[in-house]
C-alpha positions as CSV (number, residue, x, y, z in Angstrom):
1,X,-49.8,-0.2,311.8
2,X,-46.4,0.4,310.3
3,X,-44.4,-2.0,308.3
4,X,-40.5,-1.2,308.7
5,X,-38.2,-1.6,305.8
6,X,-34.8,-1.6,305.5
7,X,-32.9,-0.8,302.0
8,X,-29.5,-3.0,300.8
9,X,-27.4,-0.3,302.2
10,X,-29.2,-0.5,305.7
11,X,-31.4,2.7,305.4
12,X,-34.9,2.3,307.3
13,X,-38.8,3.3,305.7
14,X,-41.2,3.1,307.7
15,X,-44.9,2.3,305.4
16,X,-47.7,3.2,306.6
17,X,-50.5,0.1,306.2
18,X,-54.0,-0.2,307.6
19,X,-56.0,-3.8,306.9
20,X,-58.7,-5.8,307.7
21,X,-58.4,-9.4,308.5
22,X,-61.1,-12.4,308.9
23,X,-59.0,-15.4,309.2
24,X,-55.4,-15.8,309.3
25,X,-52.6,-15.8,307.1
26,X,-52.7,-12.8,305.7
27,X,-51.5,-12.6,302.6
28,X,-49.5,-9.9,300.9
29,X,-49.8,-9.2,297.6
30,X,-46.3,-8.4,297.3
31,X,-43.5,-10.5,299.0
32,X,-40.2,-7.8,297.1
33,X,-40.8,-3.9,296.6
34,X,-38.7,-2.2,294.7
35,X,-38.8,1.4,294.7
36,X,-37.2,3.5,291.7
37,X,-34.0,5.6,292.9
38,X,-34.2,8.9,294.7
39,X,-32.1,11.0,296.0
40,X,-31.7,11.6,300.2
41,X,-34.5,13.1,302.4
42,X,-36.5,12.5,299.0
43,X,-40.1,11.3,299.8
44,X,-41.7,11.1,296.6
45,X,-41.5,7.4,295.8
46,X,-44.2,5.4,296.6
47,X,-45.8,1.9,296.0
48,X,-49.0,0.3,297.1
49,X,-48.6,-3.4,299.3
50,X,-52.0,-4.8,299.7
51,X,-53.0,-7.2,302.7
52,X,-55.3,-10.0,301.4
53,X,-57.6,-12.5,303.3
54,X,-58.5,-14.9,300.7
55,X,-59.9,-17.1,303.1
56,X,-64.0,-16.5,303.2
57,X,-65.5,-19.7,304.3
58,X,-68.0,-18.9,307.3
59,X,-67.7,-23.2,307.9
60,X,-67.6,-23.8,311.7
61,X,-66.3,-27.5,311.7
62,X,-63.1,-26.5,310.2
63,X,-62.3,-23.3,312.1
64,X,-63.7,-20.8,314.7
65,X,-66.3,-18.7,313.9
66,X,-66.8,-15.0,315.7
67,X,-70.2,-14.8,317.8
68,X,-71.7,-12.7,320.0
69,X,-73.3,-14.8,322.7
70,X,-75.6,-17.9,321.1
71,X,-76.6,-16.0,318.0
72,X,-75.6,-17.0,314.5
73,X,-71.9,-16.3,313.4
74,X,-70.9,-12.8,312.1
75,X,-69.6,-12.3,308.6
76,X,-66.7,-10.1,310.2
77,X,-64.3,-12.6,311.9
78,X,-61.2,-12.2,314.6
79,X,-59.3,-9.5,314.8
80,X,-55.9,-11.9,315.1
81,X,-53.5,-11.3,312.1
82,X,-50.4,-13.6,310.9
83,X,-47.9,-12.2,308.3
84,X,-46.1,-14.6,306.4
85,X,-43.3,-13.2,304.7
């Protein structure tokens, strides 16, 4: 997926972002990136935003838990994602 930035004089990035999520919210690790000045049409900055899922908890009385059919729950959870920002 793409995340879609816009600078303070209205220019857009687009950042390019793959992630795997168990349990929502997401976290970033990141909430403000600041890239160092360049000049137009420059594509040589770069910075790394990481998507975290700190949540690990495989406990079924306090959230779902993925299954196929009646077997025991899978370690890789929903694919549903929730960015707070």
């Amino acid at each position: 997926f793409e995340l879609v930035c816009k600078s303070e004089i209205n220019r857009c990035f687009k950042l390019a972002c793959r992630a795997v999520g168990v349990h929502p919210p997401l976290e970033l690790s990141h909430y403000q990136v600041k890239f160092v000045a360049t000049s137009l049409s420059d594509t040589s900055a770069a910075a790394t935003l990481y998507v975290i899922n700190s949540h690990v908890s495989m406990n079924s009385l306090t959230h779902s838990v993925p299954r196929i059919g009646s077997e025991d729950a899978s370690p890789v959870g929903p694919t549903s994602f929730e960015f707070l920002l």
